[in-house]
N, C-alpha and C positions, 0 to 999 in steps of 0.2 A: 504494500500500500504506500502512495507518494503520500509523505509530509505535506503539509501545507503551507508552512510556518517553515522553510531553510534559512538556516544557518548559511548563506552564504558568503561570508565573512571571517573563517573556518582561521584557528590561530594555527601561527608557526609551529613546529618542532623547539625551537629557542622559547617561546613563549611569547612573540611577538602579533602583530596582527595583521590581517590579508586585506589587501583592497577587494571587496567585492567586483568579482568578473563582470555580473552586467547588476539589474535594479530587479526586485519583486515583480513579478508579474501579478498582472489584477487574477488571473483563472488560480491563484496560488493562494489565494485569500483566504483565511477561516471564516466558514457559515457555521450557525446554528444547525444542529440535523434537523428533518424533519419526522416526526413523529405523527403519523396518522392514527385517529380516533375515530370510535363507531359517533355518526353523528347526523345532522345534513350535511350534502355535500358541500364541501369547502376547497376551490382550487387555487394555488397561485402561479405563475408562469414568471421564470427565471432563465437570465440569459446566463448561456456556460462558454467555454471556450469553443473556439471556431464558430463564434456569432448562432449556436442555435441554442434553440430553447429546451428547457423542461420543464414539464408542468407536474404539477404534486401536490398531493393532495394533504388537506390541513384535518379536513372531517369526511366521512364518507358512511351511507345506510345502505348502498345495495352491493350484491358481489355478484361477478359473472359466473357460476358454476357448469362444469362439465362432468356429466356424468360415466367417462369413458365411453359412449357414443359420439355419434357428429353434434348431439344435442346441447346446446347451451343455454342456460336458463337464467334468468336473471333473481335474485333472490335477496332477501328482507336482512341484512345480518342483527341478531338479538343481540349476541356479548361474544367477547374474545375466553376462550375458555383455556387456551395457553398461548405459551410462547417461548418458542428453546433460546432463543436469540440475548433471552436478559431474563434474568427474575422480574428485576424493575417494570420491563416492559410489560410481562406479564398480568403485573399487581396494577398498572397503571391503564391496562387494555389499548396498549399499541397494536396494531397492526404492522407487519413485516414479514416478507418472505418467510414461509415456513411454519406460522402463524397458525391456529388450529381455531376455525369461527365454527360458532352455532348457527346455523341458519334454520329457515321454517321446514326442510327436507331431510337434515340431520347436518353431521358433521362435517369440514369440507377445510382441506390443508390451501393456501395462500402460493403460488407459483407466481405472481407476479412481482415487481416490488412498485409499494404502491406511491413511495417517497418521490419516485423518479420518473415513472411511468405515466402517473395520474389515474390510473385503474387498478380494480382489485379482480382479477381472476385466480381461482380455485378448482380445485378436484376434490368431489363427492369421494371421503373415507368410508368403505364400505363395510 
């Protein structure tokens, strides 16, 4: 994973200090993560590097569910019932990849990521 925050200013061997090679780059910046909740939906759109966007989601109530057919259904989500990703995230009902939501049809794991993407799609745990 790249840092965000470099050190490029890295000291001597003697213990002296280095002129930084070139200046911080904006795409280098520290953000906030974002953290998506069961909610209504909530979007915002951020620009990344190489001038394009991502949108991500702040709140969100429905999930795209497949149930290992071609079928895709769109579905109610109740509560986050875990989350391997963090305790925290768990206890706080984040959504993120990997994510395990209750929906009105039963259980249903997160393959999307919904920080990044702006959508929440799942597969039906059977």
């Amino acid at each position: 994973m790249r840092k965000s925050v470099e050190n490029l200013a890295t000291s001597k061997i003697t213990g002296g200090r280095r002129k930084p090679a070139r200046i911080r780059r904006k795409s280098e910046i520290d953000r906030y993560p974002n953290e998506p909740v069961v909610g209504a939906q909530v979007t915002i759109t951020r620009r990344v590097r190489g001038n394009n966007t991502k949108t991500a989601l702040k709140t969100i109530d429905f999930v795209n569910v497949s149930s290992g057919d071609s079928k895709v259904k769109k579905l109610k989500i109740l509560k986050v019932i875990s989350n391997a990703t963090n305790n925290d995230y768990q206890r706080r009902g984040i959504i993120t990849k990997g994510a395990i939501l209750e929906t009105e049809q039963g259980n249903c794991r997160v393959v999307s990521k919904p920080g990044q993407s702006g959508t929440v799609n799942a597969v039906l745990i059977k």
